[in-house]
mmCIF file of the protein (N, C-alpha, C, O) and its ligand, coordinates in Angstrom:
data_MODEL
# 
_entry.id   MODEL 
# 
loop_
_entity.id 
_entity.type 
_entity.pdbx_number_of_molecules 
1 polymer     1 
2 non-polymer 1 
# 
_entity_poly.entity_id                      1 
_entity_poly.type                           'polypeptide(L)' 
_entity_poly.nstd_linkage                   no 
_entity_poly.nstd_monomer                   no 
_entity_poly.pdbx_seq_one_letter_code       
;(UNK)(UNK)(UNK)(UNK)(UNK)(UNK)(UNK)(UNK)(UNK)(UNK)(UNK)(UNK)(UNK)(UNK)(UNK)(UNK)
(UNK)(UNK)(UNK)(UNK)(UNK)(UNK)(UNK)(UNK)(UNK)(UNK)(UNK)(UNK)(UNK)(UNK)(UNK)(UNK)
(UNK)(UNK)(UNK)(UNK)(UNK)(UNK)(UNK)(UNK)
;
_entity_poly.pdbx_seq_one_letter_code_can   XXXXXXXXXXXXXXXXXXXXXXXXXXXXXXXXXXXXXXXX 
_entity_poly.pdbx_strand_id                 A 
# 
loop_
_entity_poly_seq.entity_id 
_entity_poly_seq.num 
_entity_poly_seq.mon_id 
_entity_poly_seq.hetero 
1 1  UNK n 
1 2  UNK n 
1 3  UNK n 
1 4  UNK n 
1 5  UNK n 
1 6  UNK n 
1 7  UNK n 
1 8  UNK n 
1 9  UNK n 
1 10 UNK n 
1 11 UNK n 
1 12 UNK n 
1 13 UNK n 
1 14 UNK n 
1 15 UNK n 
1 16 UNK n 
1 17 UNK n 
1 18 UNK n 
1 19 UNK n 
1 20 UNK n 
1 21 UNK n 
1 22 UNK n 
1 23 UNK n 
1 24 UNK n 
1 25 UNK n 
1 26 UNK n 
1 27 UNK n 
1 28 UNK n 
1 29 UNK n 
1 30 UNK n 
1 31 UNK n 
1 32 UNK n 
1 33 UNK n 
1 34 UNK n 
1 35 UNK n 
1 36 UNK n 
1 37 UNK n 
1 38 UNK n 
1 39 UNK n 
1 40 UNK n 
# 
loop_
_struct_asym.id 
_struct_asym.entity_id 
A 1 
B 2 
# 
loop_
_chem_comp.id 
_chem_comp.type 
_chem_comp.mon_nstd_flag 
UNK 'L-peptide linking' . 
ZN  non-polymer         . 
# 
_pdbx_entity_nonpoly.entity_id   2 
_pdbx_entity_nonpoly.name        ? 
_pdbx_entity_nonpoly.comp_id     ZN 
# 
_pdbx_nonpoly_scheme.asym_id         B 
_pdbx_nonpoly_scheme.entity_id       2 
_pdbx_nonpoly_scheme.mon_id          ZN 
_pdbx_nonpoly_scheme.ndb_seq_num     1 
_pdbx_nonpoly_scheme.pdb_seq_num     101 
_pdbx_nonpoly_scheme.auth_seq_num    101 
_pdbx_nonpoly_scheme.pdb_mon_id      ZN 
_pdbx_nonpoly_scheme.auth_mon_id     ZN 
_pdbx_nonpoly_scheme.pdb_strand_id   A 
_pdbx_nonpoly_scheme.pdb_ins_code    . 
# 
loop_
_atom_site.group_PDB 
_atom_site.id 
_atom_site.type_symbol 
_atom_site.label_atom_id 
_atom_site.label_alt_id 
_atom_site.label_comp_id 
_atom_site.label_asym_id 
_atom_site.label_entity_id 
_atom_site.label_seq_id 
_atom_site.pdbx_PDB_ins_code 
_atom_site.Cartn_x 
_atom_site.Cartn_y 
_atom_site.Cartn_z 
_atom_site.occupancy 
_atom_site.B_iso_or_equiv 
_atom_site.pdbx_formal_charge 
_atom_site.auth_seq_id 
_atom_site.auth_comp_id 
_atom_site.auth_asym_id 
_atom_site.auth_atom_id 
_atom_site.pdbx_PDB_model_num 
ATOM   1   N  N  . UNK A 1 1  ? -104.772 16.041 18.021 1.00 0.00 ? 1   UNK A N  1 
ATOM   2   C  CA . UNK A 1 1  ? -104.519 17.383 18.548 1.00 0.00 ? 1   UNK A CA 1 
ATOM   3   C  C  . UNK A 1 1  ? -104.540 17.354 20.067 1.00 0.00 ? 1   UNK A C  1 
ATOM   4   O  O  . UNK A 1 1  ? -105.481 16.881 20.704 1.00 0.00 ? 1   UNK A O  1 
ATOM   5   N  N  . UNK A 1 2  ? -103.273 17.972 20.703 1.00 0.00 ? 2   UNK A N  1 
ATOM   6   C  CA . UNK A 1 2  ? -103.799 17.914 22.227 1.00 0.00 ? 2   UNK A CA 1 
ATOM   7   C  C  . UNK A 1 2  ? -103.428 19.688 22.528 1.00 0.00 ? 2   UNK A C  1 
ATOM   8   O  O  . UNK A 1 2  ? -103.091 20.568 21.736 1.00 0.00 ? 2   UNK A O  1 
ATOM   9   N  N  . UNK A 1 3  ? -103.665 19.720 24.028 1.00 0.00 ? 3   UNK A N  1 
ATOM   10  C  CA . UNK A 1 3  ? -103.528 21.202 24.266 1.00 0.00 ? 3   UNK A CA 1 
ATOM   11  C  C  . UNK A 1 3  ? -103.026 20.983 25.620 1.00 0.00 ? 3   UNK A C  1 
ATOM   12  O  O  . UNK A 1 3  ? -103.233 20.041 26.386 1.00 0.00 ? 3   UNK A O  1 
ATOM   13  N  N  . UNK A 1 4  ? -102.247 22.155 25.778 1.00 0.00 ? 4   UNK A N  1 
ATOM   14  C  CA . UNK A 1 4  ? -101.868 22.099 27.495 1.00 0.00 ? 4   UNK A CA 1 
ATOM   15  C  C  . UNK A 1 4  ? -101.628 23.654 27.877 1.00 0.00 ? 4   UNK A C  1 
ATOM   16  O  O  . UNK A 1 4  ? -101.324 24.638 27.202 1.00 0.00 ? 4   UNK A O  1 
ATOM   17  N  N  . UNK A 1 5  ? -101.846 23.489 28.992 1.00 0.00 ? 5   UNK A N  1 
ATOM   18  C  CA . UNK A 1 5  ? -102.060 24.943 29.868 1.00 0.00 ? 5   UNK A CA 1 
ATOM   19  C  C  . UNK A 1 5  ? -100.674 25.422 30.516 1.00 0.00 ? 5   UNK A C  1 
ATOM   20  O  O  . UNK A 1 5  ? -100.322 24.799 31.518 1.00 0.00 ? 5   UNK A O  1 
ATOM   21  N  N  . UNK A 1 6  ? -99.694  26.649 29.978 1.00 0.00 ? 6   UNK A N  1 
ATOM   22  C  CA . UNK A 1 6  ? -98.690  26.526 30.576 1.00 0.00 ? 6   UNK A CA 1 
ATOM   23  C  C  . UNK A 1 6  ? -98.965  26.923 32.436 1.00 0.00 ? 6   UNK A C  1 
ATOM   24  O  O  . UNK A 1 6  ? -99.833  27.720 32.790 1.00 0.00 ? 6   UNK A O  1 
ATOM   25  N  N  . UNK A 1 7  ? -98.262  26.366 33.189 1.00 0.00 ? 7   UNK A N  1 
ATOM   26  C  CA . UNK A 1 7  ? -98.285  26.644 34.326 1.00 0.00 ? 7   UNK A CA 1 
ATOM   27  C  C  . UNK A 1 7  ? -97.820  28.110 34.697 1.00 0.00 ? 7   UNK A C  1 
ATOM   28  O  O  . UNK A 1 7  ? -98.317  28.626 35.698 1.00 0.00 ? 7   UNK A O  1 
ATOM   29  N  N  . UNK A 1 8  ? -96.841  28.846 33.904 1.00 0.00 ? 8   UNK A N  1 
ATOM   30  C  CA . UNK A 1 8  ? -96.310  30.207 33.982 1.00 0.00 ? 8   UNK A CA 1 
ATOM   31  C  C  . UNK A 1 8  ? -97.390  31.075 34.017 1.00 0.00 ? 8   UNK A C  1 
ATOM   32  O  O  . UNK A 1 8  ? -97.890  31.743 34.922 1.00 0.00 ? 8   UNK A O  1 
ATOM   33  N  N  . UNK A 1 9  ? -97.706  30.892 32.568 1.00 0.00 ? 9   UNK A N  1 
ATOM   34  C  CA . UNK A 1 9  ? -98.454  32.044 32.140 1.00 0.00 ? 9   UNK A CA 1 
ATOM   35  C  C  . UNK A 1 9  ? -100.170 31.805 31.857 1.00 0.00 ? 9   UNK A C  1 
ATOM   36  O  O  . UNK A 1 9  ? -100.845 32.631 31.243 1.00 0.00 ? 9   UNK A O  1 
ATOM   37  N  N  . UNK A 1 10 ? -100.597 30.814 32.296 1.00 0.00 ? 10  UNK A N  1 
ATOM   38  C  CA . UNK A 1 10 ? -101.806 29.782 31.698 1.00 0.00 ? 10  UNK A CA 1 
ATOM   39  C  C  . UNK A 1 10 ? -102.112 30.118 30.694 1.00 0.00 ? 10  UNK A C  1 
ATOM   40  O  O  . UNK A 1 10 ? -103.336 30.229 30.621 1.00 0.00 ? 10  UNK A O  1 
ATOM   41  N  N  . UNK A 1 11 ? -101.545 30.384 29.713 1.00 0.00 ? 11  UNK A N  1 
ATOM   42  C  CA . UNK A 1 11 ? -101.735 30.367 28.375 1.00 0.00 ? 11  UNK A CA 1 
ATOM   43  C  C  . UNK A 1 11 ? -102.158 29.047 27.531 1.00 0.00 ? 11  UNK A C  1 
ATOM   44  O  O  . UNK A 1 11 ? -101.317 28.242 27.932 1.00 0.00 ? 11  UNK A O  1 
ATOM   45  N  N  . UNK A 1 12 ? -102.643 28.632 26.972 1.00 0.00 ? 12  UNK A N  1 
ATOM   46  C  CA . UNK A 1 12 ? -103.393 27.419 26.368 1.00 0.00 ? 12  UNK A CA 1 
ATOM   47  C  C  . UNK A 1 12 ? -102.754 27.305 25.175 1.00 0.00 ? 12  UNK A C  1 
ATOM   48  O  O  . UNK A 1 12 ? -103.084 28.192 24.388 1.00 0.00 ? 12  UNK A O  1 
ATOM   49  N  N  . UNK A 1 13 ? -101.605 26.188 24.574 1.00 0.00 ? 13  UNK A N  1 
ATOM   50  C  CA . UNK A 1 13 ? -101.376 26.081 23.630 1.00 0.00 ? 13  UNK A CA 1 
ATOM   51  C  C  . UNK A 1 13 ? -101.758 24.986 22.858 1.00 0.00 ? 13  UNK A C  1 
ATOM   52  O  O  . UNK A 1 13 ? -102.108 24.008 23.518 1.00 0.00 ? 13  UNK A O  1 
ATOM   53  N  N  . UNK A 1 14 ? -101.793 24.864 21.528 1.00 0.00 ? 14  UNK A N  1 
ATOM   54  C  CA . UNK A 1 14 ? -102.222 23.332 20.677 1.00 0.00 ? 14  UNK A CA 1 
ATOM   55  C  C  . UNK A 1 14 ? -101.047 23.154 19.936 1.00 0.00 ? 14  UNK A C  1 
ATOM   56  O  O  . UNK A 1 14 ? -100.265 24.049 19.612 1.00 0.00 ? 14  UNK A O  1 
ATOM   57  N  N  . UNK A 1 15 ? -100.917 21.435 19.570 1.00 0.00 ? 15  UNK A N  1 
ATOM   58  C  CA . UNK A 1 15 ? -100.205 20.932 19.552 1.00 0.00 ? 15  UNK A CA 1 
ATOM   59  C  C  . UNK A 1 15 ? -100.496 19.684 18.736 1.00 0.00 ? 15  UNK A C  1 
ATOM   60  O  O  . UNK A 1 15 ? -101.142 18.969 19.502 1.00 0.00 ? 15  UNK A O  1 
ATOM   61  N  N  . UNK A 1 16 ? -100.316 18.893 17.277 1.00 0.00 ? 16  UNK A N  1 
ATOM   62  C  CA . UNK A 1 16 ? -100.367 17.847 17.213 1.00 0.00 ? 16  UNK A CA 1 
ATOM   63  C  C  . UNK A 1 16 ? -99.446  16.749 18.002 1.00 0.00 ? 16  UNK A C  1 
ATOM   64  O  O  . UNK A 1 16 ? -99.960  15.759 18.521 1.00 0.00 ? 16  UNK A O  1 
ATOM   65  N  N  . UNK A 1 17 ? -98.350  16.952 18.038 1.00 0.00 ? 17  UNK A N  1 
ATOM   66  C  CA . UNK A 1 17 ? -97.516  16.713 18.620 1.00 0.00 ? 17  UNK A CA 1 
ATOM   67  C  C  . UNK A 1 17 ? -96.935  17.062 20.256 1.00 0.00 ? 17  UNK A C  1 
ATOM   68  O  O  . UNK A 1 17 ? -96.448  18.157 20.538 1.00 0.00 ? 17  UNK A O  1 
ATOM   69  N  N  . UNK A 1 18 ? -97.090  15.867 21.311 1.00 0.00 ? 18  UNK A N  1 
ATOM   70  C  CA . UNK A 1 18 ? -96.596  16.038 22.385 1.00 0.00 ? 18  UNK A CA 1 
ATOM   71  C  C  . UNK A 1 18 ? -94.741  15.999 22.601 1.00 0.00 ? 18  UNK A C  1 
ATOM   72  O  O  . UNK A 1 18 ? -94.175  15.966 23.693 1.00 0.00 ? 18  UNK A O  1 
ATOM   73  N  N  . UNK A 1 19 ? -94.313  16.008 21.740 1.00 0.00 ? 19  UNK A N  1 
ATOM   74  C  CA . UNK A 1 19 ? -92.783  16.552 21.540 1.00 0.00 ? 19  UNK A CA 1 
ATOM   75  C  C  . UNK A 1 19 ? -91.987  17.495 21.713 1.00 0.00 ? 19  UNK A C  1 
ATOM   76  O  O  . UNK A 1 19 ? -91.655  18.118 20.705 1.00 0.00 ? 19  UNK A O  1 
ATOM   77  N  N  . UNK A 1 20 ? -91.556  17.811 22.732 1.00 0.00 ? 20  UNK A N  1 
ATOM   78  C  CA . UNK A 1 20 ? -90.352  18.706 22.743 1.00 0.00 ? 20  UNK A CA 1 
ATOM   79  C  C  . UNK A 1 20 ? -91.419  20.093 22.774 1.00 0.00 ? 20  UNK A C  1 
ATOM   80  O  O  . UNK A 1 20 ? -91.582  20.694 21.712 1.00 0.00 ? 20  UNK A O  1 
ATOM   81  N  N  . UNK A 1 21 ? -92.039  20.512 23.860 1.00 0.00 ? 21  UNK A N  1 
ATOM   82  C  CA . UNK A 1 21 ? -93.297  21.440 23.834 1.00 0.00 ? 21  UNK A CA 1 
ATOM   83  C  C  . UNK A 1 21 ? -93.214  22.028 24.576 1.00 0.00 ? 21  UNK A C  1 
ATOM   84  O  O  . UNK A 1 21 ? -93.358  21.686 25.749 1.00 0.00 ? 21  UNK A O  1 
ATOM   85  N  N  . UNK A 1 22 ? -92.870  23.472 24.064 1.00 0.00 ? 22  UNK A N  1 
ATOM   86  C  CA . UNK A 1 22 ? -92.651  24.725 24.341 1.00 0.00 ? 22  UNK A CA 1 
ATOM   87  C  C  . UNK A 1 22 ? -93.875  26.065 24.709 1.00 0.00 ? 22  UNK A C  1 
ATOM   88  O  O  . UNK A 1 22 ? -94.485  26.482 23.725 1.00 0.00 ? 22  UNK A O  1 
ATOM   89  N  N  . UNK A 1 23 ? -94.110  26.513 25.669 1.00 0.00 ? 23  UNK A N  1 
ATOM   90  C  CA . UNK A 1 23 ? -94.926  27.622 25.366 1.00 0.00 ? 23  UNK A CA 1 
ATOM   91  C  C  . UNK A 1 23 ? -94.637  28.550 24.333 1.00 0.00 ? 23  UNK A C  1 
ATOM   92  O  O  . UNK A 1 23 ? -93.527  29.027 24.099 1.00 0.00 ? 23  UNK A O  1 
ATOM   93  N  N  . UNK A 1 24 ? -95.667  28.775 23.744 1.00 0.00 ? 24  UNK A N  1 
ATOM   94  C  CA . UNK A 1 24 ? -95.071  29.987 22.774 1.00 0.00 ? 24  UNK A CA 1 
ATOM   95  C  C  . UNK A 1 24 ? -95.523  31.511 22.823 1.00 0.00 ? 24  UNK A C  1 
ATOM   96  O  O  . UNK A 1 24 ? -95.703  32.313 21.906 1.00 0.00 ? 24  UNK A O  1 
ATOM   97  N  N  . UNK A 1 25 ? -95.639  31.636 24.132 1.00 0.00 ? 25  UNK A N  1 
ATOM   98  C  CA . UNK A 1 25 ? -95.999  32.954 25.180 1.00 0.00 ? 25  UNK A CA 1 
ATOM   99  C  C  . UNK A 1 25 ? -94.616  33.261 25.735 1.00 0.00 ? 25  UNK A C  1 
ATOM   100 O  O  . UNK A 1 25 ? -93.871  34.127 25.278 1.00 0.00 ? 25  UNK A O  1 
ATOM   101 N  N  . UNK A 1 26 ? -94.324  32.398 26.852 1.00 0.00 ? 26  UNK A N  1 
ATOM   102 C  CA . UNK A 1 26 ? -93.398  32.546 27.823 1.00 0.00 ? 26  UNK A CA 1 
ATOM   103 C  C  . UNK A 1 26 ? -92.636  31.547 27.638 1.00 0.00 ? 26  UNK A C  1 
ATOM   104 O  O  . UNK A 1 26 ? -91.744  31.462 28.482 1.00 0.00 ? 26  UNK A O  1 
ATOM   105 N  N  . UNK A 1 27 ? -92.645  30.830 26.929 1.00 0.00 ? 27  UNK A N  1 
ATOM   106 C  CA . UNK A 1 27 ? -91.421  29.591 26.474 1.00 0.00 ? 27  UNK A CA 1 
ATOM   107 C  C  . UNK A 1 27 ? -90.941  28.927 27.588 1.00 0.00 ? 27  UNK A C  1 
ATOM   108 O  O  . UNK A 1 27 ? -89.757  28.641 27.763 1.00 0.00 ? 27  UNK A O  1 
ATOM   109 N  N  . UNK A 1 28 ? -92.052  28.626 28.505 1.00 0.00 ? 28  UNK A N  1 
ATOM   110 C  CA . UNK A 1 28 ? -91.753  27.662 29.010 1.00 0.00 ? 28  UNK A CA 1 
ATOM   111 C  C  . UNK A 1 28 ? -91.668  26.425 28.822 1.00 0.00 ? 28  UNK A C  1 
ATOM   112 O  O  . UNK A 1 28 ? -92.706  26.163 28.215 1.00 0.00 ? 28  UNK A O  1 
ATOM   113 N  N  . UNK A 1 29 ? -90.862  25.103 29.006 1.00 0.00 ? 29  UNK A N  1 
ATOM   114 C  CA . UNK A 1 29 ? -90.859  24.070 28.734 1.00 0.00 ? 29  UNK A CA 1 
ATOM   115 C  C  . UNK A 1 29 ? -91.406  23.317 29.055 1.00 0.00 ? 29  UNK A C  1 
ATOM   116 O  O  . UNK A 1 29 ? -90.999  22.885 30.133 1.00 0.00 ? 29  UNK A O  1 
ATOM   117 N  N  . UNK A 1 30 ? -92.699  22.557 28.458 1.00 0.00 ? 30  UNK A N  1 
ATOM   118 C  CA . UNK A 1 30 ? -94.155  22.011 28.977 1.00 0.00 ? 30  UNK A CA 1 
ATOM   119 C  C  . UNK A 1 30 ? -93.992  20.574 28.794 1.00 0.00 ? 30  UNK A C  1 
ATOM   120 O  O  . UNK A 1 30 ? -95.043  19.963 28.601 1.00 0.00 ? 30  UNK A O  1 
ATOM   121 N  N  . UNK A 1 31 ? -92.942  19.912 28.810 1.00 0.00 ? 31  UNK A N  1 
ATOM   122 C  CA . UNK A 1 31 ? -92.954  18.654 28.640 1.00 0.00 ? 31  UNK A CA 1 
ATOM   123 C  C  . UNK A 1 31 ? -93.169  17.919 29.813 1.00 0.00 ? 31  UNK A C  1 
ATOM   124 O  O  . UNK A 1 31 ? -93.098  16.690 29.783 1.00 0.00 ? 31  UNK A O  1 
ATOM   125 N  N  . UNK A 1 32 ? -93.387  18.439 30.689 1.00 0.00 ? 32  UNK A N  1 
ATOM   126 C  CA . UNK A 1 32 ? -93.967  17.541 32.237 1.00 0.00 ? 32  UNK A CA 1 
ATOM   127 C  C  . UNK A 1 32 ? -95.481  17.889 32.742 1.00 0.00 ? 32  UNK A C  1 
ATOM   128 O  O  . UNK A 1 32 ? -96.216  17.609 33.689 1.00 0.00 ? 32  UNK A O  1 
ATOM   129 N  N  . UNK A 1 33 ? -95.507  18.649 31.570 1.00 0.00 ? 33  UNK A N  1 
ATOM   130 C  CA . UNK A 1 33 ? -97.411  18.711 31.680 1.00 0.00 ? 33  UNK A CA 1 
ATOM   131 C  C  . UNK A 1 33 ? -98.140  18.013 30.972 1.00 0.00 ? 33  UNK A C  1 
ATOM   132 O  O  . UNK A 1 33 ? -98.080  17.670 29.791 1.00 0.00 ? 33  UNK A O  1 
ATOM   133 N  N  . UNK A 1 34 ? -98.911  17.807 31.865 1.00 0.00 ? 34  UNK A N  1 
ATOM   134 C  CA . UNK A 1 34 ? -100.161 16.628 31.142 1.00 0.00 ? 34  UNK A CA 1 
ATOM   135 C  C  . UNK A 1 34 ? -101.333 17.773 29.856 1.00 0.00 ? 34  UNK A C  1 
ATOM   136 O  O  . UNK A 1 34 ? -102.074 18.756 29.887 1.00 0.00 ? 34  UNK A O  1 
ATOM   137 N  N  . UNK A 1 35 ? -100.704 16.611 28.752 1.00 0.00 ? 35  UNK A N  1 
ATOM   138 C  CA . UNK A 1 35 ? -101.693 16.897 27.761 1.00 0.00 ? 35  UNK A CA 1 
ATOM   139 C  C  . UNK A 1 35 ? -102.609 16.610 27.791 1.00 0.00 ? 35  UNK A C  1 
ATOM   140 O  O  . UNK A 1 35 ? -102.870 15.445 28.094 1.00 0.00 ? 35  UNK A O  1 
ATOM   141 N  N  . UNK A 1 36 ? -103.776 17.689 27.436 1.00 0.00 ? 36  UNK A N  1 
ATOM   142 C  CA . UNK A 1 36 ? -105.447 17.135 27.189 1.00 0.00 ? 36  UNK A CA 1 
ATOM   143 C  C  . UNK A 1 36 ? -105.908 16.934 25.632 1.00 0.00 ? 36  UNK A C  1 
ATOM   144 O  O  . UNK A 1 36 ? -105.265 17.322 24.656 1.00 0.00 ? 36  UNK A O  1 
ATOM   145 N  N  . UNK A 1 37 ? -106.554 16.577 25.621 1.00 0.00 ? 37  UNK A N  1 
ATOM   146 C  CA . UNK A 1 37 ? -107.661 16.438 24.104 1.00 0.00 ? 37  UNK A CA 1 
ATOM   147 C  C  . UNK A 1 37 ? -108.603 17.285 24.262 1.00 0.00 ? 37  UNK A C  1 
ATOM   148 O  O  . UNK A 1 37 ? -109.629 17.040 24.897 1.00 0.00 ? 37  UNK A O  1 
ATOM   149 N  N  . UNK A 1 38 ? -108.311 18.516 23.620 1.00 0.00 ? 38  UNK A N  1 
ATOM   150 C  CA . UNK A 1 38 ? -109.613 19.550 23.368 1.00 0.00 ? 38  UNK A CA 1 
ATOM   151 C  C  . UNK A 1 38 ? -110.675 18.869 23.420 1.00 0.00 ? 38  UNK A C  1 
ATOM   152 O  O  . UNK A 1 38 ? -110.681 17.639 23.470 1.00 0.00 ? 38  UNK A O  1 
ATOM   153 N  N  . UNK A 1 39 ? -111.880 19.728 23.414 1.00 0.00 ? 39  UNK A N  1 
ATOM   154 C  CA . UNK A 1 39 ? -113.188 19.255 22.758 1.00 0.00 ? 39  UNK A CA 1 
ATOM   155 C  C  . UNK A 1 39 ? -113.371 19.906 21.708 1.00 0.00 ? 39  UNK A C  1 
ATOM   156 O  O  . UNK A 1 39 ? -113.045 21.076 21.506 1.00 0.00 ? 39  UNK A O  1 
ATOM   157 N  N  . UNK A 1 40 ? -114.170 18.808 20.625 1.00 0.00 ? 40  UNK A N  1 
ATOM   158 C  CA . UNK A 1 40 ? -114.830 18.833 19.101 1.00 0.00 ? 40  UNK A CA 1 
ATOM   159 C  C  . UNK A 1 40 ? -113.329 19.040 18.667 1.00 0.00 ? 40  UNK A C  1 
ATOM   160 O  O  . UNK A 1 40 ? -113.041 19.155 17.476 1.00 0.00 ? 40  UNK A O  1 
HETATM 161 ZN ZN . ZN  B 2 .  ? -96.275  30.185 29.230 1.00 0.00 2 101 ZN  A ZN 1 
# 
């Protein structure tokens, strides 16, 4: 599972997949953001 913070809207989305990754707030296209690994 990773998560990334859109830069638009900082909305926090999850994600198994770093593929083709979309906000799903503001649909921005997050594929040049660095994914994190939640905690737990
Ligand atoms: Zn966004």
């Amino acid at each position: 599972m990773y998560v990334k913070e859109c830069p638009e809207c900082k909305g926090k989305s999850y994600s198994s997949s770093k593929k083709n990754w979309i906000c799903p707030y503001c649909g921005e296209d997050l594929n040049d953001v660095e994914a994190k690994q939640p905690e737990n």
